[in-house]
C-alpha positions as CSV (number, residue, x, y, z in Angstrom):
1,X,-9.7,-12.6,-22.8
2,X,-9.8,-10.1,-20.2
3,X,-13.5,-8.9,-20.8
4,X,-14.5,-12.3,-20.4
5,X,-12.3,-13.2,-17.0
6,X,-13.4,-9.9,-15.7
7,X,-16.8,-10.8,-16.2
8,X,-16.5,-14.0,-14.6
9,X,-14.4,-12.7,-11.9
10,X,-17.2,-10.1,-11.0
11,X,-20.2,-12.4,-10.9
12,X,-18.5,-13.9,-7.6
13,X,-18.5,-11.9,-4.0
14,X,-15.6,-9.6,-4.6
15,X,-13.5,-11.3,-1.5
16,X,-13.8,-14.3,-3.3
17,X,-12.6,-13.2,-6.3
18,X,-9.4,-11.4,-5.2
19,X,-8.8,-15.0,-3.3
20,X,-9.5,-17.3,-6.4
21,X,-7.2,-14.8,-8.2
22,X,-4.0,-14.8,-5.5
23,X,-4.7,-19.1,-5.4
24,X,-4.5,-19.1,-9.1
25,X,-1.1,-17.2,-9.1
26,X,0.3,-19.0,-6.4
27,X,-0.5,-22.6,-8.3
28,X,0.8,-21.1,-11.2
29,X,4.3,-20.4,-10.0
30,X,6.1,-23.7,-12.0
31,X,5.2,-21.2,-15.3
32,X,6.7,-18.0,-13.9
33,X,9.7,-17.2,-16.1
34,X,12.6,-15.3,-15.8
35,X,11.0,-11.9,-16.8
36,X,13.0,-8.6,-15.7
37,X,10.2,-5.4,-14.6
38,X,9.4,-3.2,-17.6
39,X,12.5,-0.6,-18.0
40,X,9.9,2.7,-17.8
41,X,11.0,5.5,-15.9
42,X,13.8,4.2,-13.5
43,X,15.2,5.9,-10.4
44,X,17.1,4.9,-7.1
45,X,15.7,6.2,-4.1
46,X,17.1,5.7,-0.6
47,X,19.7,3.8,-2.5
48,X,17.0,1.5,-3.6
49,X,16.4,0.8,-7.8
50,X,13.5,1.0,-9.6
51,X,13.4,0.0,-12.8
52,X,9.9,1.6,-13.3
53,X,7.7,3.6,-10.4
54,X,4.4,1.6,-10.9
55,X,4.1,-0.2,-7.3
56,X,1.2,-2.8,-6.3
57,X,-0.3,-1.1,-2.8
58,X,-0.7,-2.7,0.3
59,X,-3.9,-4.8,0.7
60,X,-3.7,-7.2,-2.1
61,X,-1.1,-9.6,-1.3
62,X,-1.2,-9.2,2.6
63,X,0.6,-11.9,3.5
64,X,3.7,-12.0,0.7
65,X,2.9,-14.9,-1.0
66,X,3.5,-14.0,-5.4
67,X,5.9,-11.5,-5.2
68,X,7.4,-13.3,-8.2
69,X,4.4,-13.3,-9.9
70,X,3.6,-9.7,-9.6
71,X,6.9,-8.7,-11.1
72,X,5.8,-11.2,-14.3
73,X,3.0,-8.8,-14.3
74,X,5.1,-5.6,-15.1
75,X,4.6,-3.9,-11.2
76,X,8.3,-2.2,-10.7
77,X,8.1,-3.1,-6.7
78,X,5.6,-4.4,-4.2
79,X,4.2,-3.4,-1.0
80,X,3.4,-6.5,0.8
81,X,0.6,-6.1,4.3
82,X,-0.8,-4.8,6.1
83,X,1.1,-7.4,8.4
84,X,0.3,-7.2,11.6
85,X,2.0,-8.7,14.8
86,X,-0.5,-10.8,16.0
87,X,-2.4,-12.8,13.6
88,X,-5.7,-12.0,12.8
89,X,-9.0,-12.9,10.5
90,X,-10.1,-9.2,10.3
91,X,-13.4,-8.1,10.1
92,X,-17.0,-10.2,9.5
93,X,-17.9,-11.0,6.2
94,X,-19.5,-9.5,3.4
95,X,-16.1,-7.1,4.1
96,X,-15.1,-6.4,0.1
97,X,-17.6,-4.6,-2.3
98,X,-17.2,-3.5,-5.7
99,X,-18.5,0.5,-6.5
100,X,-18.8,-0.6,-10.4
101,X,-20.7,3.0,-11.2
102,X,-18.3,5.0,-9.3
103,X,-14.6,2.7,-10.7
104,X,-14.2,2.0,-6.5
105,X,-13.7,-0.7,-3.9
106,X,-15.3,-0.3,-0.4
107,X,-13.4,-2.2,1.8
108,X,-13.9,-2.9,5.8
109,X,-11.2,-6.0,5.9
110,X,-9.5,-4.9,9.0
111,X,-5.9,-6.0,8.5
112,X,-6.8,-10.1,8.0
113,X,-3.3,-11.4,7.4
114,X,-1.3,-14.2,9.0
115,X,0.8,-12.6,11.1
116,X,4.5,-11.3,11.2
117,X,6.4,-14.3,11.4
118,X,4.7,-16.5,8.7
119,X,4.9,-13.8,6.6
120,X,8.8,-13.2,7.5
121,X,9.0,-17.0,6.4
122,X,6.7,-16.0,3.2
123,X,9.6,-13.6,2.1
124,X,12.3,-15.1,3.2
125,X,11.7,-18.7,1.2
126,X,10.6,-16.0,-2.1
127,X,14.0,-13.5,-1.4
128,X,15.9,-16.9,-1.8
129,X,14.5,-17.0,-5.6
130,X,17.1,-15.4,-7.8
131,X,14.7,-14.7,-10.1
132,X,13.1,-11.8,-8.1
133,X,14.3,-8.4,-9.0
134,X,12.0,-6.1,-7.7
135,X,12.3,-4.3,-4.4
136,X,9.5,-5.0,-1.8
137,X,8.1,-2.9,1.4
138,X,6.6,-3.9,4.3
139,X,3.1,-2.4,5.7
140,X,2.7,-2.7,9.3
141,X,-0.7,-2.0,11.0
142,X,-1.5,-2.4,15.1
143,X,-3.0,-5.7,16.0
144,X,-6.5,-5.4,16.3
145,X,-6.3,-7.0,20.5
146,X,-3.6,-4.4,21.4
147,X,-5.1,-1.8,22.8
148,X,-4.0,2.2,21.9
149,X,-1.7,2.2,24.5
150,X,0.1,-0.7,23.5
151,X,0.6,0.3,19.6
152,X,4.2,1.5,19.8
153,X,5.2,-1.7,21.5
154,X,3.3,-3.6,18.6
155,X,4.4,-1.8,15.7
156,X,7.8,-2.8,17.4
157,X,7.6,-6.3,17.3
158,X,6.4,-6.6,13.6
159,X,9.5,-4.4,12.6
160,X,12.0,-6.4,14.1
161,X,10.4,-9.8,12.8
162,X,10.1,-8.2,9.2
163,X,12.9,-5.4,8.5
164,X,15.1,-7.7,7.3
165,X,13.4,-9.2,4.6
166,X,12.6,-5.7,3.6
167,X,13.4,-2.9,0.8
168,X,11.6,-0.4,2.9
169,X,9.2,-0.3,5.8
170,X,5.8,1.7,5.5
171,X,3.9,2.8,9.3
172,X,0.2,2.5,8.4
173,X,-1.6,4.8,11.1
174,X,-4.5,5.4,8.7
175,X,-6.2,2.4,7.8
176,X,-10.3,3.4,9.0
177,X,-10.6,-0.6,9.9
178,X,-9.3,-1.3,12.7
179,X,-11.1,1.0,15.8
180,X,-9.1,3.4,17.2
181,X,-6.3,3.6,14.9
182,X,-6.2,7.2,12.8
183,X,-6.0,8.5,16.4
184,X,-2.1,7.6,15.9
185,X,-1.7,10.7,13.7
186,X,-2.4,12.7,16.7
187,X,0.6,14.5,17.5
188,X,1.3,13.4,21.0
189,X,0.2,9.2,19.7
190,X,2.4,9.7,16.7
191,X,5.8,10.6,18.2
192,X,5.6,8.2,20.5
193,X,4.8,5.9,18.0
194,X,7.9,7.3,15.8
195,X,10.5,7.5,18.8
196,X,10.1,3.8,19.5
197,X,10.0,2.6,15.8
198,X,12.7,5.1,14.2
199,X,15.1,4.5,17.8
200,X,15.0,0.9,17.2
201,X,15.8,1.2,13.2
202,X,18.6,3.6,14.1
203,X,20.1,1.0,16.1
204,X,20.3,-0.9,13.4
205,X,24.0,-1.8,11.5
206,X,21.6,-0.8,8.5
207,X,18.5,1.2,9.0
208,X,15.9,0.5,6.6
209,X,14.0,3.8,4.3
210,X,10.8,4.3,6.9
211,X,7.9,6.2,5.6
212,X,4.3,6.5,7.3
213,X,1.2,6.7,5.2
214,X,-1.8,9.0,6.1
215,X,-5.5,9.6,5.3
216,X,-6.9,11.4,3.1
217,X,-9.6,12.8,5.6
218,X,-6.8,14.1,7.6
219,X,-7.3,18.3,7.6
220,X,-4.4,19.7,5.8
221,X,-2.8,21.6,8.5
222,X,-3.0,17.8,10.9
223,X,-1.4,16.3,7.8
224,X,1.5,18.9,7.8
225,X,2.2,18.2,11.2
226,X,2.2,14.7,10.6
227,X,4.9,15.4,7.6
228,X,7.2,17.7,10.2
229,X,6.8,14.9,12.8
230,X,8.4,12.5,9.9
231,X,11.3,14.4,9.5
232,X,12.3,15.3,13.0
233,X,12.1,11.0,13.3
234,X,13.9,10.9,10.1
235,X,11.4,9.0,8.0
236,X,12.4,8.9,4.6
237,X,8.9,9.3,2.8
238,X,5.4,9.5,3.0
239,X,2.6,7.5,1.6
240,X,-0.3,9.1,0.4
241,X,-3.0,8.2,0.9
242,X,-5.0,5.6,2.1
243,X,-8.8,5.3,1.8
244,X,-11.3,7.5,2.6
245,X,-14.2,6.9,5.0
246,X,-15.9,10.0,2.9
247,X,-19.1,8.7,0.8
248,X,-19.1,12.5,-1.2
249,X,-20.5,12.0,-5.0
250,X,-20.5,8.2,-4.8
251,X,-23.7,6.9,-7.4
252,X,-25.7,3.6,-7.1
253,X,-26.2,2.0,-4.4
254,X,-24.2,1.8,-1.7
255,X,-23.4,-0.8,1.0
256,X,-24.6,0.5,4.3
257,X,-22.1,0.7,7.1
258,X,-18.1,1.3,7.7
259,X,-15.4,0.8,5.3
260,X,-12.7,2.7,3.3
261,X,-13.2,4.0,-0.4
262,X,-10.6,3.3,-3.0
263,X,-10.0,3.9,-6.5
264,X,-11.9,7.3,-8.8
265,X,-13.5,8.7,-6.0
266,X,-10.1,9.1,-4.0
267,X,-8.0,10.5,-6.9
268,X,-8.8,14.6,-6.2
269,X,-8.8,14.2,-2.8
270,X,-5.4,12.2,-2.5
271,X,-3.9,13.8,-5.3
272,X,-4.7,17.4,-3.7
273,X,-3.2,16.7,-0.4
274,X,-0.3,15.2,-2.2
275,X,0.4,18.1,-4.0
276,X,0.6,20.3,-0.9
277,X,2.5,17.6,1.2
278,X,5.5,18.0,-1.7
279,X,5.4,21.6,-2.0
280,X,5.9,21.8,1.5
281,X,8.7,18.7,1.9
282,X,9.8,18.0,-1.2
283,X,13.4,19.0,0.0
284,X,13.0,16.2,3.3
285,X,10.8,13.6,2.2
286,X,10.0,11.3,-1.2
287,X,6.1,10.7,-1.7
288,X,4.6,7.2,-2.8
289,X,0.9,8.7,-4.7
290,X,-1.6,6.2,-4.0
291,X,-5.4,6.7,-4.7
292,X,-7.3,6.2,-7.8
293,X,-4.8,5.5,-10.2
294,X,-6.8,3.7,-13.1
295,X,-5.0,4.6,-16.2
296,X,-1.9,6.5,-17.5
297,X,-3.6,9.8,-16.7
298,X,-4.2,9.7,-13.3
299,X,-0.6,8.3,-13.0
300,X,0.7,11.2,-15.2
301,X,-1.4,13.7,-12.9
302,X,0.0,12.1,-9.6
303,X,3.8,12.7,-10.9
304,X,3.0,16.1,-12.0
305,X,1.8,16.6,-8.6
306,X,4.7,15.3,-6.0
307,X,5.1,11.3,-6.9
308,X,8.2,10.0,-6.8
309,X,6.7,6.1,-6.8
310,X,2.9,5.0,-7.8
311,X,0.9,2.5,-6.0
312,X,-2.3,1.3,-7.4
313,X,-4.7,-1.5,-6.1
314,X,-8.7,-1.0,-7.6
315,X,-7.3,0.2,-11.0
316,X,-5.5,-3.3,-11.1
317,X,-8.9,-4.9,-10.1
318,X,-10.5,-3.3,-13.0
319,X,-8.1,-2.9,-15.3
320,X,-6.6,-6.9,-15.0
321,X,-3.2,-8.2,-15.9
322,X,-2.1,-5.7,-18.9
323,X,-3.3,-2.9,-16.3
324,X,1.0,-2.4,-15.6
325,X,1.5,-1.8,-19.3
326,X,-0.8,0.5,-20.6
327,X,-0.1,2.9,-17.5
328,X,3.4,3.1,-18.2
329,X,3.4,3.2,-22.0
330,X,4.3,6.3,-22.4
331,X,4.5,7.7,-19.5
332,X,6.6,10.9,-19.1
333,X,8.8,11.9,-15.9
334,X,7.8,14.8,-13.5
């Protein structure tokens, strides 16, 4: 059935399909049933539980709208965003492209989501469902308006609308989609990012887990910075890695113009600096792998290499909704 939705799905303008497909699991919500995450791999970190480490990424549902549905589907957590304080549409359209040839997305969206508070009501009316199990994150990004100067005070805002409704709280400084914003991994930009967003959490009765995710195109020794910066703001983990803005080895044709590549493409890359990120701070900081994983290999490879939780996003695309259980069959611990 899936060859044929798949092939249906992919005739349409990729943004259209990834919207038909979050409509259709929001109508279907009267059929989701009380299904508990597949018990693969489990493990409790920052006193959170995961019954399996297989996490949907960030970018797929931005505004937190099926988290229900995506435990039906196996995922052992969700990261929900990039949510942003200021509502926004993102970028122009065509903005979502499918690299078929190369098992990638290219994406330019540029953080279209609704907005902090409606999607603080989003989780909030779902966290009141006691049939949700799973533990979600937040992703927060700078409002596209707010100018560089202003990010700290806007990551701000977004944390204090969301933390609650959250498991955990991801600071996305990497996204290539919105102008100006990998210059927050800067060292100078990023602790004063990090002092205002880790000194409000810490004055909180209960501080939520904090980790910041990084590019891929960041040069190892900037990306070991950002890592000791973490720790001296006590972040709890690090995300890695976004998309890369690098069009290396890619075959077929290509959409001209910006945009972040996701899925095969970014595996050696991400997988690489994952590998020295954990040798380096394994002892101070868990590590989320994200970046092309498309089967249970590449997931295998990214635990071998640091991961202590896997995101995925374009192997779900292409692999569809039994993509959750044939990754984790089998899968083995670190």
């Amino acid at each position: 059935m899936w060859k044929i939705a798949k092939h249906l799905l992919f005739l349409l303008d990729a943004e259209r399909a990834h919207n038909l497909a979050m409509q259709s699991l929001k109508l279907s919500k009267p059929y989701w049933k009380m299904t508990a995450p597949y018990q693969i791999l489990p493990r409790t970190l920052w006193g959170i539980h995961f019954t399996n480490p297989l996490g949907l990424a960030a970018g797929f549902d931005k505004n937190g709208e099926c988290l229900l549905a995506w435990q039906r589907l196996g995922f052992g957590y969700v990261e929900v965003g990039t949510v942003t304080a200021v509502a926004q549409a993102g970028n122009p359209k065509p903005r979502l492209f499918r690299l078929p040839q190369n098992g990638a997305l290219l994406n330019r969206l540029g953080f279209n989501n609704v907005g902090a508070q409606q999607v603080a009501k989003n989780l909030e009316k779902q966290r009141r469902d006691v049939r949700l199990r799973i533990p979600i994150g937040v992703n927060i990004g700078k409002s596209k308006v707010t100018p560089l100067k202003g990010a700290a005070e806007d990551y701000r805002k977004s944390f204090t609308v969301l933390a609650d409704l959250a498991d955990y709280m991801v600071i996305n400084v990497s996204s290539p989609n919105t102008p100006g914003l990998r210059e927050l991994q800067e060292k100078s930009a990023l602790k004063q990012l990090l002092d205002v967003i880790s000194g409000e959490n810490q004055r909180r009765q209960f501080p939520k887990p904090l980790l910041l995710k990084l590019s891929p195109d960041l040069h190892f020794d900037v990306a070991m910075q950002c890592a000791e910066i973490a720790v001296q703001f006590a972040l709890k983990g690090l995300v890695v890695s976004n998309t890369t803005v690098s069009r290396d080895n890619l075959v077929g044709s290509i959409p001209q113009g910006p945009g972040g590549i996701s899925g095969m493409p970014l595996f050696a890359k991400s997988t690489e600096m994952l590998s020295c990120l954990h040798r380096a701070y394994a002892s101070k900081l868990h590590f989320i792998g994200v970046g092309g994983v498309m089967n249970k290999k590449s997931a295998q490879v990214k635990l071998e290499n640091g991961a202590d939780l896997l995101q995925t996003y374009t192997g779900f695309i292409y692999g569809g909704p039994c993509f959750v259980k044939n990754v984790l069959s089998n899968l083995e611990g670190k």
